[in-house]
C-alpha positions as CSV (number, residue, x, y, z in Angstrom):
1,X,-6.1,16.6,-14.1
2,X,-8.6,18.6,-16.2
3,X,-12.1,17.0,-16.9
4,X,-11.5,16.2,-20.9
5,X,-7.8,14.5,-19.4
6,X,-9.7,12.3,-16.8
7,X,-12.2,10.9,-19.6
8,X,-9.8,10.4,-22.1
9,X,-7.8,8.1,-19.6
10,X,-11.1,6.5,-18.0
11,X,-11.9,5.8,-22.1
12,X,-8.6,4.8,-23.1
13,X,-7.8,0.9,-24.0
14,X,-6.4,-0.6,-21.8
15,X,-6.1,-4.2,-24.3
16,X,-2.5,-4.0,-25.2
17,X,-0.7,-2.8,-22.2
18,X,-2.7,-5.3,-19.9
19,X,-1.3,-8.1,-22.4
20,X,2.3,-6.7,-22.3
21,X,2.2,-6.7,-18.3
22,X,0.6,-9.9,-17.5
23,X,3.2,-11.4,-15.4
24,X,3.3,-8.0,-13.2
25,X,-0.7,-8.2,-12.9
26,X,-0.5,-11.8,-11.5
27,X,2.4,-11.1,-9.3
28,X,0.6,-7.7,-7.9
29,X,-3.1,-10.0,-7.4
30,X,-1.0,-12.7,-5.8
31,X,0.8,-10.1,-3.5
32,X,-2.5,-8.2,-2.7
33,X,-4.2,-11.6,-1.8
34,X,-3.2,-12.4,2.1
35,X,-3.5,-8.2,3.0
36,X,-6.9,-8.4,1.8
37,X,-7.9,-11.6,3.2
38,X,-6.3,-10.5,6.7
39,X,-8.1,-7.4,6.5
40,X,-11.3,-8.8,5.6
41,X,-11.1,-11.2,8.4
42,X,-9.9,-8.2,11.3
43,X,-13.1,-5.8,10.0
44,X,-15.3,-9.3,10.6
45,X,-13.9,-9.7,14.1
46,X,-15.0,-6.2,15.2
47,X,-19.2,-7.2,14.5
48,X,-18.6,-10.5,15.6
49,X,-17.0,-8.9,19.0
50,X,-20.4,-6.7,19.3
51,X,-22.8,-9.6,18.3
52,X,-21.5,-11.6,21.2
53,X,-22.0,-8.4,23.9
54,X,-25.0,-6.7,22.3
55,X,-28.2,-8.7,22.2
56,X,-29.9,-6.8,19.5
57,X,-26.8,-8.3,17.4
58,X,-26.9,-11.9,18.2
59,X,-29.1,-12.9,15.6
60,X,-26.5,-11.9,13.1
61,X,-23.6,-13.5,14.8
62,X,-23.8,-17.3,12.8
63,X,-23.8,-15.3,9.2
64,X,-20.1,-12.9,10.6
65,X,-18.8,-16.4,12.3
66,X,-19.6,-17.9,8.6
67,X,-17.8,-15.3,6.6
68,X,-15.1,-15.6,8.7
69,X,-14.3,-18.9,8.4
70,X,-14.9,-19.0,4.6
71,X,-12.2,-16.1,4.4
72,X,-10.0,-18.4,6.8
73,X,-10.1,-21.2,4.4
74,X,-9.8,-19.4,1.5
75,X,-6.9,-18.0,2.8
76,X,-5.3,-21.4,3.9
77,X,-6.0,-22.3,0.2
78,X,-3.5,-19.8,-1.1
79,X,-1.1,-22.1,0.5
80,X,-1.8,-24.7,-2.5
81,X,0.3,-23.9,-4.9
82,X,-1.9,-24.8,-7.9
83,X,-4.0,-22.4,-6.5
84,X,-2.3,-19.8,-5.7
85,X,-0.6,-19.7,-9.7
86,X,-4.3,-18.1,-9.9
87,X,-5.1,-15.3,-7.6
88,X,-8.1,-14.2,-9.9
89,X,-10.1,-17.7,-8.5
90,X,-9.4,-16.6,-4.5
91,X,-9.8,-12.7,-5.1
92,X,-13.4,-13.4,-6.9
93,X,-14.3,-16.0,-4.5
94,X,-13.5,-13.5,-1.8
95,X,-15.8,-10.8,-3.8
96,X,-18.9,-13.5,-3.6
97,X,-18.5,-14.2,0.7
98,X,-18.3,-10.4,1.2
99,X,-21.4,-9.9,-1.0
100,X,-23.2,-12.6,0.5
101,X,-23.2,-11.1,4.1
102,X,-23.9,-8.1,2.0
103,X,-27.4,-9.7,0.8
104,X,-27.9,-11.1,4.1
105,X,-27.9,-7.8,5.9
106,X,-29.9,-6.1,3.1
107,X,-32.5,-8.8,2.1
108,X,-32.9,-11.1,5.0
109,X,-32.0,-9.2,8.0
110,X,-32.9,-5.6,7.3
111,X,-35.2,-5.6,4.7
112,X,-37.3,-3.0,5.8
113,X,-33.5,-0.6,5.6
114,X,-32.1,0.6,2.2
115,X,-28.8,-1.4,1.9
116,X,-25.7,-0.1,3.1
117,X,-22.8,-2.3,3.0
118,X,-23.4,-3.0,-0.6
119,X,-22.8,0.5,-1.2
120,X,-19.5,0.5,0.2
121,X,-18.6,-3.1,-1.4
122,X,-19.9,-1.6,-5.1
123,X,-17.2,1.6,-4.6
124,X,-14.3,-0.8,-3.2
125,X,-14.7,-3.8,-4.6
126,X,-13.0,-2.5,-8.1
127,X,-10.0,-1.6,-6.2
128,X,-8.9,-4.5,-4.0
129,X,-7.5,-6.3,-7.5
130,X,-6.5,-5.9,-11.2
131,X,-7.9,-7.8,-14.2
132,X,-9.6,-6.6,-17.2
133,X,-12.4,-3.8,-17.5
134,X,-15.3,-5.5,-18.9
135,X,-14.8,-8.1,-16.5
136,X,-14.5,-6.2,-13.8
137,X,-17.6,-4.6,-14.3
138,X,-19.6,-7.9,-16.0
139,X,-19.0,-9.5,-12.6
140,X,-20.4,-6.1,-10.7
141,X,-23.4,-5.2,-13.3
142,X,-24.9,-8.9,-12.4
143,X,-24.1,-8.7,-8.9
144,X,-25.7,-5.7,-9.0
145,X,-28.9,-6.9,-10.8
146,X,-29.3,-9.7,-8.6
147,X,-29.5,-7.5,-5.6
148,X,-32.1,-4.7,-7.0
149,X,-34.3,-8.5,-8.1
150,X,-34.1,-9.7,-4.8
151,X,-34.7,-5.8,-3.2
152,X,-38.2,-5.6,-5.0
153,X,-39.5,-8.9,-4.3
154,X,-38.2,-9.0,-0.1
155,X,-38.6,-5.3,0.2
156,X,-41.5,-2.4,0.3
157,X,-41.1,-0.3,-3.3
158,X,-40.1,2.5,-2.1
159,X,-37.1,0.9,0.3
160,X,-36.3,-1.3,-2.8
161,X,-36.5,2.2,-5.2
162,X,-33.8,3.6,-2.8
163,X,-31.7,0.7,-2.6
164,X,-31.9,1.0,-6.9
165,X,-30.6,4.5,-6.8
166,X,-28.1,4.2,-4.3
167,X,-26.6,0.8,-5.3
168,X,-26.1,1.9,-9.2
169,X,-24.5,5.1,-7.8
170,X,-22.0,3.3,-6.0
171,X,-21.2,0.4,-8.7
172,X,-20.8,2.9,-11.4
173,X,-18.7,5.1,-9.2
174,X,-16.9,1.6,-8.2
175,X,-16.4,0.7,-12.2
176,X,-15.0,4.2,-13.3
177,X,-12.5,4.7,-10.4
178,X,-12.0,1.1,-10.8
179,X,-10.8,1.5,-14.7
180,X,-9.2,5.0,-13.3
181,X,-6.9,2.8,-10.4
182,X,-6.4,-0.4,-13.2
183,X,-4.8,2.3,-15.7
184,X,-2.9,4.5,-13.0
185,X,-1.3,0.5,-12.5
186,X,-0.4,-0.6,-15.8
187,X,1.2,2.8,-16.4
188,X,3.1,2.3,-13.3
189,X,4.0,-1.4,-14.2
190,X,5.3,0.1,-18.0
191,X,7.5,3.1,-16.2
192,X,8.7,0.3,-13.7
193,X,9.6,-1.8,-16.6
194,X,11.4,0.8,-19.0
195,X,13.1,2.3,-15.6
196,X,14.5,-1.5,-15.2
197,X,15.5,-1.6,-18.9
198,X,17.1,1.5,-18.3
199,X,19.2,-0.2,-15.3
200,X,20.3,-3.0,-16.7
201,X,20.5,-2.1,-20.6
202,X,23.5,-0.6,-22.6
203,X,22.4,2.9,-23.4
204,X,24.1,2.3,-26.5
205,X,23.8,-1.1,-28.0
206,X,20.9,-2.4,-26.5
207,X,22.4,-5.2,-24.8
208,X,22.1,-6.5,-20.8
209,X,25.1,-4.3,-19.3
210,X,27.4,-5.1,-16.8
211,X,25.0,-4.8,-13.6
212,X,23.1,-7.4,-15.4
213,X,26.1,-9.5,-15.8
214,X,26.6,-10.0,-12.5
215,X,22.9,-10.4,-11.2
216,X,22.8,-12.9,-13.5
217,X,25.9,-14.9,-12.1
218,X,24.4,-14.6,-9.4
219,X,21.1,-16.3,-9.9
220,X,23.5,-19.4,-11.9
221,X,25.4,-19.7,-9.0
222,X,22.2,-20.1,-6.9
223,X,20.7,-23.1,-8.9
224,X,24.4,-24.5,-9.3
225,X,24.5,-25.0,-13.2
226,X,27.5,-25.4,-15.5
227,X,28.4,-22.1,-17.0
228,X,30.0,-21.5,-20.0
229,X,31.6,-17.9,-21.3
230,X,32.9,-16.2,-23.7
231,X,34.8,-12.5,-23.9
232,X,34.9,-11.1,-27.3
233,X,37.1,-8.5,-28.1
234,X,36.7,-5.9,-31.5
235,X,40.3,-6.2,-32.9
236,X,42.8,-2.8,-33.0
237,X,39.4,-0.8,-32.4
238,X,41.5,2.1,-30.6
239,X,43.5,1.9,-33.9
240,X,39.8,1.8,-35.6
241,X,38.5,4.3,-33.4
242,X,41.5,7.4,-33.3
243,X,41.8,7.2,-37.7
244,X,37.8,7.2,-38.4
245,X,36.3,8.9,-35.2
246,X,34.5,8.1,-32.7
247,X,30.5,7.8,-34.5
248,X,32.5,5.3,-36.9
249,X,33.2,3.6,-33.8
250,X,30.0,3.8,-32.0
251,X,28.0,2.2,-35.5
252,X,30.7,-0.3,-35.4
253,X,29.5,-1.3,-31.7
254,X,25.8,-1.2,-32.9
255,X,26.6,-3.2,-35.5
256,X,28.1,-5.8,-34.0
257,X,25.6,-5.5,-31.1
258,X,22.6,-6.7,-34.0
259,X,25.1,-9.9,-34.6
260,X,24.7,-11.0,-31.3
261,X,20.9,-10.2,-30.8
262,X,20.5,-12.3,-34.2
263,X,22.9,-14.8,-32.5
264,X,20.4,-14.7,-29.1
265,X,17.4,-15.5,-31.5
266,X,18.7,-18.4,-32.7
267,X,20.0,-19.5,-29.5
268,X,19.8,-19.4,-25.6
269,X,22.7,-17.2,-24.6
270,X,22.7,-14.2,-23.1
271,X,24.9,-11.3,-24.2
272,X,26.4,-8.2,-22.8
273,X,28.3,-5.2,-23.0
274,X,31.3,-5.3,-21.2
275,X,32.7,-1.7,-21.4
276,X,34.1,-0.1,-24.4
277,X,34.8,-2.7,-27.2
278,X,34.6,-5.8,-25.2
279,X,31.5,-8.0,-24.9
280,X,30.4,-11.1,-22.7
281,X,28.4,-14.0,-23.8
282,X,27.2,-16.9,-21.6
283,X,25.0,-20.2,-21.0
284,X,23.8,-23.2,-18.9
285,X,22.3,-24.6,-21.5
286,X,24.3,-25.4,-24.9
287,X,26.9,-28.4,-25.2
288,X,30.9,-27.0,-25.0
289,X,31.1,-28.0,-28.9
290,X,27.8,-25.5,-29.4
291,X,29.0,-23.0,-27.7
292,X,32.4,-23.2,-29.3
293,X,30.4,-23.5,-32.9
294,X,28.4,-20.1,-31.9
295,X,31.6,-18.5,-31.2
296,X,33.3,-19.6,-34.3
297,X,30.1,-18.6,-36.2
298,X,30.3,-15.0,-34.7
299,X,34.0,-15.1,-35.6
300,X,33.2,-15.6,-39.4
301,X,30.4,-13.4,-39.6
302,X,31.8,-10.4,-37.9
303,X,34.1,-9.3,-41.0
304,X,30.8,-9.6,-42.8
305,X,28.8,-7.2,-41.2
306,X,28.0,-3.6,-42.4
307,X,30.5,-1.5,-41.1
308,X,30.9,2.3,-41.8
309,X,34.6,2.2,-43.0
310,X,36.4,-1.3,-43.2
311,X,35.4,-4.8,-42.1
312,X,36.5,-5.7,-38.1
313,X,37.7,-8.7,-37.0
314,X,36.8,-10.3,-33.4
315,X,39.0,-12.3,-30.8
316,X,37.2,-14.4,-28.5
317,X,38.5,-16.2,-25.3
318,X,35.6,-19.3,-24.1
319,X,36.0,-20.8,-20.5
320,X,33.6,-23.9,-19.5
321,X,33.1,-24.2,-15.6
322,X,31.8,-26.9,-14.2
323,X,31.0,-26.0,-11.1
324,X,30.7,-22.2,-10.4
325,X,29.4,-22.1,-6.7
326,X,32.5,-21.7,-4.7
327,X,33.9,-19.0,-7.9
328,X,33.0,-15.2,-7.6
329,X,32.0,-13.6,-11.2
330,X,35.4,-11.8,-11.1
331,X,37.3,-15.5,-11.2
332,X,35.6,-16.3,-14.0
333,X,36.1,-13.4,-16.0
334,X,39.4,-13.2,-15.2
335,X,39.6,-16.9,-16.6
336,X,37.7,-15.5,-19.9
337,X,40.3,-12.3,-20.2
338,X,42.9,-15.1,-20.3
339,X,41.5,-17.2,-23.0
340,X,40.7,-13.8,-24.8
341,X,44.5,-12.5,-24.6
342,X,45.5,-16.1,-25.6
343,X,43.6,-15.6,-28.8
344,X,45.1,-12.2,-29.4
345,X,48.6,-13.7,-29.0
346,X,47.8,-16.4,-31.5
347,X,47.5,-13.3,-34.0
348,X,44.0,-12.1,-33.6
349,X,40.8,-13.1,-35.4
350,X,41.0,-16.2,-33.0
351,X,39.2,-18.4,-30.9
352,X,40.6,-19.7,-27.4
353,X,39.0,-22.3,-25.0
354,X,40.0,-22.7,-21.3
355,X,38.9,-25.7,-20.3
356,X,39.7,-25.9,-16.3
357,X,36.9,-26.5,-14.6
């Protein structure tokens, strides 16, 4: 990384991709919250171990013992569930026990030492968690400030003009490498994200693919909900296909595709590219005479789309089961390529409900 690269990333903003990763920010403070408090609590057994056999450290012994057991019921307050939907509240509470021992040992105990812990807490701090820049460093800049106050009233000048130097080296060190680690993250959290569109998106159309299909499935079967499903099928498009070519073809998919995301706007199913010209729809959540509607509805409109040569028609087979725990996804499509083929028997342009649950 070249010197004008590493500025231009430390300066970037970092505003709009923090909002458009929120939910992987929580998840990662959440996940980083018992590591750091387990950690925090094995470095404060190792001082309390040597205040106990070295006398010239028993006097420091009640202020470890109290951090510890302030970490210990943080931690056991994670448990809590309206809690722990906020990691921010622990991870910031955590920052304040860790930086008061730091202002015991500096003010109090050693006052006639330049501080050293704080040093190290300044530089780390920044990097045990992710939230936004300016808060990041509002909450060091006054923590900082409120050490350097209480280093020239408890301490001689010229420890207190050390502890100054030293402790705004190591905060501004801590902010910049801290904004350096928050936007290596939320570049991280965007790849993660487009390399999971990429897995479970239609290269083509833009809808959930196959591999989402059945993770999906999945997850219904889980929480045991009534499923309904439809398998649309572009009529003759292997006719359509072999007399206009294939990029005819390909728009036609795209085209069709948009129907479906209008469809999805309007309401909650999910759709899904199949494989070639056939496409899957499904929900837990509309009425049978809905979902039958929305399936009419994309039967009507699909002549009326946009098409590069001549208007398509759609055949659609619907299936409503009840109960879909005991029924592997390939049951249930096989149900759904029924009710399709029905429909293409009936002449095409058709929609046919299999109603067995």
């Amino acid at each position: 990384m070249t010197t004008k690269t590493f500025f231009q990333k430390a300066l970037k903003g970092t505003g709009p991709l923090f909002n458009l990763h929120k939910n992987a920010v929580k998840n990662y403070n959440q996940q980083s919250i018992v590591p750091a408090f387990l950690i925090s609590m094995f470095i404060l057994l190792i001082p309390m171990t040597l205040s106990i056999f070295r006398q010239s450290m028993q006097p420091t012994l009640p202020a470890y013992l109290s951090t510890f057991l302030a970490v210990f019921i943080l931690l056991c307050l994670n448990q809590v569930s309206a809690i722990q939907n906020k990691p921010l509240i622990l991870i910031y509470t955590l920052g304040l026990i860790w930086y008061a021992l730091a202002i015991y040992l500096s003010i109090f105990r050693f006052n006639d030492r330049p501080a050293g812990i704080l040093l190290i807490y300044f530089v780390v701090a920044p990097l045990l968690f992710i939230d936004k820049s300016y808060k990041i460093n509002i909450f060091i800049t006054i923590l900082f400030l409120i050490h350097i106050v209480l280093s020239y009233q408890m301490k001689v000048a010229e420890v207190a003009g050390v502890d100054l130097i030293n402790t705004l080296s190591s905060a501004v060190i801590g902010m910049l490498f801290g904004r350096l680690f928050l936007m290596s993250r939320l570049d991280n959290f965007e790849f993660e994200k487009l390399m999971i569109i990429e897995k479970e998106t239609d290269f083509l159309t833009g809808l959930f693919n196959r591999r989402k299909l059945f993770e999906h499935y999945e997850t219904i079967q889980a929480l045991d909900r009534k499923l309904l499903i439809m398998m649309m099928d572009i009529d003759e498009f292997k006719n359509y296909n072999d007399t206009y070519g294939h990029i005819s073809g390909d728009t036609t998919l795209i085209n069709f595709s948009k129907l479906l995301k209008d469809i999805n706007k309007e309401y909650p199913i999910y759709f899904y590219r199949f494989g070639g010209e056939e496409f899957i729809g499904i929900s837990t959540e509309v009425s049978v005479k809905m979902f039958l509607e929305i399936a009419e509805k994309i039967r009507v409109q699909t002549p009326k789309i946009k098409m590069p040569d001549r208007p398509v028609t759609v055949s659609i087979g619907v299936v409503y089961c009840s109960d879909v725990r005991d029924k592997n996804v390939d049951e249930v499509l096989e149900r759904a390529d029924k009710a399709l083929y029905e429909a293409k028997r009936q002449g095409k342009n058709k929609v046919h409900i299999n109603m067995e649950t």
